[in-house]
C-alpha positions in Angstrom: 19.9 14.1 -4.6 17.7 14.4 -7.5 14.3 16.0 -7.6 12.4 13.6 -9.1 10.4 10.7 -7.7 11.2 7.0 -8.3 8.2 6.5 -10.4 7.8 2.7 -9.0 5.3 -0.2 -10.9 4.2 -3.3 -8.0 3.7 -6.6 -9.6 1.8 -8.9 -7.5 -1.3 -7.5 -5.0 -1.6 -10.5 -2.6 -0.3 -10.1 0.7 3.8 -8.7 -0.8 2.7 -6.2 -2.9 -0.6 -5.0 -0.8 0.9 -4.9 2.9 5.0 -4.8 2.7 5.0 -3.3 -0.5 2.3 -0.6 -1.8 1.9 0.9 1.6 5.4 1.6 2.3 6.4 3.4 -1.4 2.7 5.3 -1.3 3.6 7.5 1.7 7.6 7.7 1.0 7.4 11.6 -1.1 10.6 9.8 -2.8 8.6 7.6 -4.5 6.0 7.8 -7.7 3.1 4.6 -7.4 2.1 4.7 -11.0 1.0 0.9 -11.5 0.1 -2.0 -10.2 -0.2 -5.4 -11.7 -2.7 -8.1 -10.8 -4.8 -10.7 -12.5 -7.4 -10.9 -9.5 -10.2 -9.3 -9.7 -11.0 -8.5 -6.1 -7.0 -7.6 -5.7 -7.9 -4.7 -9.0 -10.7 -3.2 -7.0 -8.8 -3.0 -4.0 -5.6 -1.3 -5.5 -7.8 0.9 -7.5 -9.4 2.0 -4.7 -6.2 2.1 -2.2 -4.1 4.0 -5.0 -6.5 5.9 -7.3 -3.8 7.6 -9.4 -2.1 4.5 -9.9 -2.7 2.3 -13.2 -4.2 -1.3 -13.2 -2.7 -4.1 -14.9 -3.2 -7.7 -15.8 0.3 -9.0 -15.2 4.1 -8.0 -15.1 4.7 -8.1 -18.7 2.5 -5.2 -18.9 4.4 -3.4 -16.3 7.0 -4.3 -18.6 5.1 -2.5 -21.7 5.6 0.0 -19.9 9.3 0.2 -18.9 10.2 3.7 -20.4 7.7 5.5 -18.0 9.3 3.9 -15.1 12.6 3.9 -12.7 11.6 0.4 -10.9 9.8 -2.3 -10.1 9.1 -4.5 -6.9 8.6 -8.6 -7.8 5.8 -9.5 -4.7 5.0 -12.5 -7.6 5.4 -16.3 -6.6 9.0 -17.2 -6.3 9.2 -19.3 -9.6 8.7 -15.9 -11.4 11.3 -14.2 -9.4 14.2 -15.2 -11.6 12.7 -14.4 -15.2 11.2 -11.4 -14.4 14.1 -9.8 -12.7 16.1 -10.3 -15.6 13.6 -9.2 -18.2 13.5 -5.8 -15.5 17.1 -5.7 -15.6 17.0 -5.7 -19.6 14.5 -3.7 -19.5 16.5 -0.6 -17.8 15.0 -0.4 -14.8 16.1 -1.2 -11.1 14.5 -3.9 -9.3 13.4 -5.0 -5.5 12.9 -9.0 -5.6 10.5 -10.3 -2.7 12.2 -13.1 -0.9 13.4 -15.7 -1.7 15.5 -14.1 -4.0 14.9 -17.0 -6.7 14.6 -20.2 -6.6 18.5 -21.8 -7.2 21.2 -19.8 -5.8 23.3 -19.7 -9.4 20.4 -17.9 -10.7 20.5 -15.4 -8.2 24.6 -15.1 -8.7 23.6 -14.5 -12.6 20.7 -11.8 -11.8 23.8 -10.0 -9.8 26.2 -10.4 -12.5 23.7 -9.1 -14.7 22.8 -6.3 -12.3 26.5 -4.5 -12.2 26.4 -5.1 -16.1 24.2 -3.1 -16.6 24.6 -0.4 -14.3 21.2 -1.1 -12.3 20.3 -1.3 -9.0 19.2 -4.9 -7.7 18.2 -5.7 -3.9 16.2 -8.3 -1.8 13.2 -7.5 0.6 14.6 -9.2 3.1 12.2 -6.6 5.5 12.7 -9.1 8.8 16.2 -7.0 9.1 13.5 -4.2 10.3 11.3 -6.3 12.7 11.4 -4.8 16.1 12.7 -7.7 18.1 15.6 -8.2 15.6 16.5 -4.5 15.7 16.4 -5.1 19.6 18.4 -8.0 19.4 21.1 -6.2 17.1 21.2 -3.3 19.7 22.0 -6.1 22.6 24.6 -7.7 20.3 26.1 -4.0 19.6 26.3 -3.6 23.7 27.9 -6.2 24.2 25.3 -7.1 26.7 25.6 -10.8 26.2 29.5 -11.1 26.2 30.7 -13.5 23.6 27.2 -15.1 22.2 27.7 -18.7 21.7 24.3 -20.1 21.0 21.3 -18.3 18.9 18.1 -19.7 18.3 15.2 -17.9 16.6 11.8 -19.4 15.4 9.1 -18.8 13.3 6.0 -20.5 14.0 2.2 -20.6 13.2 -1.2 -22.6 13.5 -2.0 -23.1 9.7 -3.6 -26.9 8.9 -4.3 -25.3 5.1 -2.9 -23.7 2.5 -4.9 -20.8 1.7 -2.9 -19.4 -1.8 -3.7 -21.5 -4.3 0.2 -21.0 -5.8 0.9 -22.7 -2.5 -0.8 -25.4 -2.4 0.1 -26.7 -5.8 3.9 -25.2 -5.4 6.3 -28.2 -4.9 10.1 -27.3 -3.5 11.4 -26.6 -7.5 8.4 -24.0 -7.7 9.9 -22.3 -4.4 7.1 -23.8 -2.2 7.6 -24.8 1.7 8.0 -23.5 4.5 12.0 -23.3 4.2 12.0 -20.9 1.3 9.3 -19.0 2.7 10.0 -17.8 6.6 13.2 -19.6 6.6 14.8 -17.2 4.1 14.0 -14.7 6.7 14.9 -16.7 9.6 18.2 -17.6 8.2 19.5 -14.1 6.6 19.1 -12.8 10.5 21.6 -15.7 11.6 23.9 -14.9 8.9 23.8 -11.0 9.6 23.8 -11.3 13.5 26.7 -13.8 13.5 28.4 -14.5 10.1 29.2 -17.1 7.5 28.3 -20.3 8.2 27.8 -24.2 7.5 25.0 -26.9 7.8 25.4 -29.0 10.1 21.9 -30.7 10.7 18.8 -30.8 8.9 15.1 -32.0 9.2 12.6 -31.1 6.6 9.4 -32.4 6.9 6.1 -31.9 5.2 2.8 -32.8 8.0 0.2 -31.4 6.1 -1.2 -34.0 4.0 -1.4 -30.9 0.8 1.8 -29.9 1.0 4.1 -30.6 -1.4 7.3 -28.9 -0.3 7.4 -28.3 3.6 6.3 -27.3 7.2 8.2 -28.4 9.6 11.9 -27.4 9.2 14.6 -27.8 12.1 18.2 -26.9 10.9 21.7 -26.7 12.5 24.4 -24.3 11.6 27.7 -23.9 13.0 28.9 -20.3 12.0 32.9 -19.5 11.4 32.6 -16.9 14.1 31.9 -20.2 16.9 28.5 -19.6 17.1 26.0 -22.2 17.0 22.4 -21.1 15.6 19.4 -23.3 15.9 16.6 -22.5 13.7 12.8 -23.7 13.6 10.2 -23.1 11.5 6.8 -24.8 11.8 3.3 -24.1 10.5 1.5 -26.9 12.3 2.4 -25.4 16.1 -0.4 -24.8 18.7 2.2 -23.9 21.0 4.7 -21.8 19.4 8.5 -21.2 21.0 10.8 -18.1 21.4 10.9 -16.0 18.1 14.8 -15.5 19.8 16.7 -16.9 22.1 20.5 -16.2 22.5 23.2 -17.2 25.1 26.3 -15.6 25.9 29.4 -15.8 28.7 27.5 -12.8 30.2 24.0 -13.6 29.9 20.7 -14.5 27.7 18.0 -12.9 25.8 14.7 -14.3 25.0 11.9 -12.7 22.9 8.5 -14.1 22.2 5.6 -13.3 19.9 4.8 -11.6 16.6 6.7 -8.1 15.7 3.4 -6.1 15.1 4.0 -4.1 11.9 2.1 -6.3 9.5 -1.1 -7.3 11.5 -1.0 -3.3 11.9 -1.2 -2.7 8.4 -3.2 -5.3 7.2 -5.5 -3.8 10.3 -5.7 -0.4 7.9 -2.7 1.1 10.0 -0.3 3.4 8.0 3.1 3.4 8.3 3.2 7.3 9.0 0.6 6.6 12.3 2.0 7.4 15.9 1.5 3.5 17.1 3.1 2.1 13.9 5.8 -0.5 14.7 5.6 -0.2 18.7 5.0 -3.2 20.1 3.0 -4.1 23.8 5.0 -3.9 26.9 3.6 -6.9 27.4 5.3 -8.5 24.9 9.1 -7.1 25.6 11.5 -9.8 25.8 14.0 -10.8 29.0 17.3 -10.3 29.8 19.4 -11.8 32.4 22.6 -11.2 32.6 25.4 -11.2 35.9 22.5 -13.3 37.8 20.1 -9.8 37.3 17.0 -10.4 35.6 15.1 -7.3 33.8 12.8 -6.4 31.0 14.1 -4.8 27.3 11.6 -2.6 25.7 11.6 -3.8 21.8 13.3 -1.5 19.6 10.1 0.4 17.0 9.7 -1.9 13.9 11.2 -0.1 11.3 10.2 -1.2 7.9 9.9 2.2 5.9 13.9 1.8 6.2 14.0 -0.4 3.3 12.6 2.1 1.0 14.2 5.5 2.5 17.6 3.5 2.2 16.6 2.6 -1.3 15.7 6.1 -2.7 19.0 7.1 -0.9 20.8 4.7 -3.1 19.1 5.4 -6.3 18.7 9.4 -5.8 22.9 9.5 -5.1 23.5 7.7 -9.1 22.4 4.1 -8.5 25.3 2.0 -8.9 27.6 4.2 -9.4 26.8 5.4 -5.5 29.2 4.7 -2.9 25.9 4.1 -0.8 25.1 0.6 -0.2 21.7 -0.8 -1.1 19.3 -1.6 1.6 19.6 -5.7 1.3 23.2 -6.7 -0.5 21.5 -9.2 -2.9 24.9 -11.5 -2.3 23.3 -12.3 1.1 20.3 -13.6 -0.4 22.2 -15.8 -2.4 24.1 -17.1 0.7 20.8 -17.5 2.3 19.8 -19.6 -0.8 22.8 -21.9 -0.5 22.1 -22.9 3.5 18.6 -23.7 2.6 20.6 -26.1 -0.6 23.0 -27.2 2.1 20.0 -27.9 4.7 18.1 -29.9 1.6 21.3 -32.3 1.3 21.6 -32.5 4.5 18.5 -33.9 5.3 17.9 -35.9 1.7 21.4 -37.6 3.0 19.9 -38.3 6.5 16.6 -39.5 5.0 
């Protein structure tokens, strides 16, 4: 390990860079916070007065300016930007955290990789779901074996929200990386694929209510996974009455989980992630297991989010690339996230 911090710029300040991102390097002592790009006025004052030693900038490209006083930087900009400025951070020499979705069009992500191991850099998704308390509880009951052989998953994401409230998501049609799919679905569906494998497209419905929306809201999608599992995924932001965030069925018994993992309202709430109550979630809202006709409550596993980042510095601190560590997110399951939400798009432009 090396002594020096990862001195770290965040471009974007709305809800990425100001609640999953900033927060997260700020108390990590692996990490430098030197700057901070955003355009909004409001979003300036706030980062200026949330991180006083850090510099405020108008955009990424001044981040950019700035590439030779810096190790990395984390992409929390709209996911039309994703692919340009990754690759102009590559270039640039410096290692790079993309928000999801990776990018827009899986071959672009397949060519940020390709350009990643060119140039010796380190490249990886936030794909910070992995860390939600509920999934790390699920994992643990997958791990046990405590379901037998799993042969159905289902997971949700739902919310009440009749209007867009970013304006980049109100104009953003599906080729700007707008909709619901690209949005909680890239989450959604990189949890299928790590709980049960590679899989296919079966089904698709993609739907837009909202009479703004120019992408999607309402997304139901099928996928049959090589391993035999079948996962059933829903994602909805025009639900008063939202399902199971998880439900999954095995030859031994089923799981189900509902509500919000509580690690972002807790921050957005002014919680740190170094505060005692950080990631624990309500007893009220553990989730269920049954199993061999027995019925009991699972506690849900701490959210864990500052893994991302401590996994990260691990990677960089031990020579980057050349490390035998992995990186936190592989970005090669992004891409394979990227080309079920492609398959899903056929499927449902076929069916339309």
């Amino acid at each position: 390990m090396t002594s020096s911090r990862i001195r770290t710029a965040v471009a974007g300040f709305g809800l990425s860079g100001s609640v999953f991102h900033a927060p997260f390097i700020a108390v990590n002592p692996a990490y430098d916070l030197p700057i901070i790009a955003t355009s909004d006025p409001d979003r300036q004052a706030k980062a200026a007065a949330t991180y006083p030693q850090a510099t405020i900038v108008n955009t990424p490209q001044d981040i950019l300016a700035h590439a030779d006083q810096l190790d990395l930087v984390v992409l929390g900009t709209p996911p039309a930007t994703h692919y340009p400025l990754a690759k102009a951070a590559l270039e640039a020499g410096l290692d790079v955290v993309v928000d999801k979705p990776f990018v827009v069009h899986s071959a672009d992500g397949g060519e940020l990789i390709e350009l990643a191991a060119r140039l010796g850099r380190v490249l990886t998704v936030y794909q910070n779901r992995r860390w939600d308390g509920d999934a790390l509880t699920v994992k643990k009951l997958l791990d046990a074996g405590a379901l037998g052989t799993v042969t159905r998953f289902e997971s949700g994401m739902e919310r009440w929200a009749p209007d867009i409230a970013k304006a980049w998501k109100a104009g953003a049609a599906v080729d700007d990386g707008g909709g619901v799919l690209f949005d909680l679905g890239s989450h959604v569906l990189d949890l299928a694929l790590r709980f049960f494998g590679p899989a296919q497209v079966t089904y698709a419905e993609i739907t837009a209510r909202r009479p703004q929306e120019r992408a999607d809201d309402d997304v139901f999608i099928a996928l049959s996974h090589d391993s035999g599992v079948v996962s059933h995924v829903r994602l909805n932001l025009t639900s008063h009455l939202h399902g199971p965030r998880f439900r999954v069925l095995g030859t031994h018994g089923g799981f189900v989980k509902y509500g919000v993992d509580p690690q972002e309202p807790f921050v957005l709430g002014g919680g740190l992630p170094t505060d005692p109550q950080y990631g624990v979630e309500p007893s009220e809202n553990h989730g269920t297991l049954e199993a061999d006709g027995r019925r009991r409550t699972v506690p849900t596993e701490r959210g864990a989010y500052p893994e991302f980042y401590r996994l990260l510095a691990e990677k960089i601190n031990d020579g980057g690339t050349a490390s035998a560590l992995p990186a936190p997110v592989d970005p090669a399951d992004s891409v394979a996230v990227l080309r079920l939400i492609e398959e899903a798009r056929a499927k449902a432009s076929s069916a339309g």
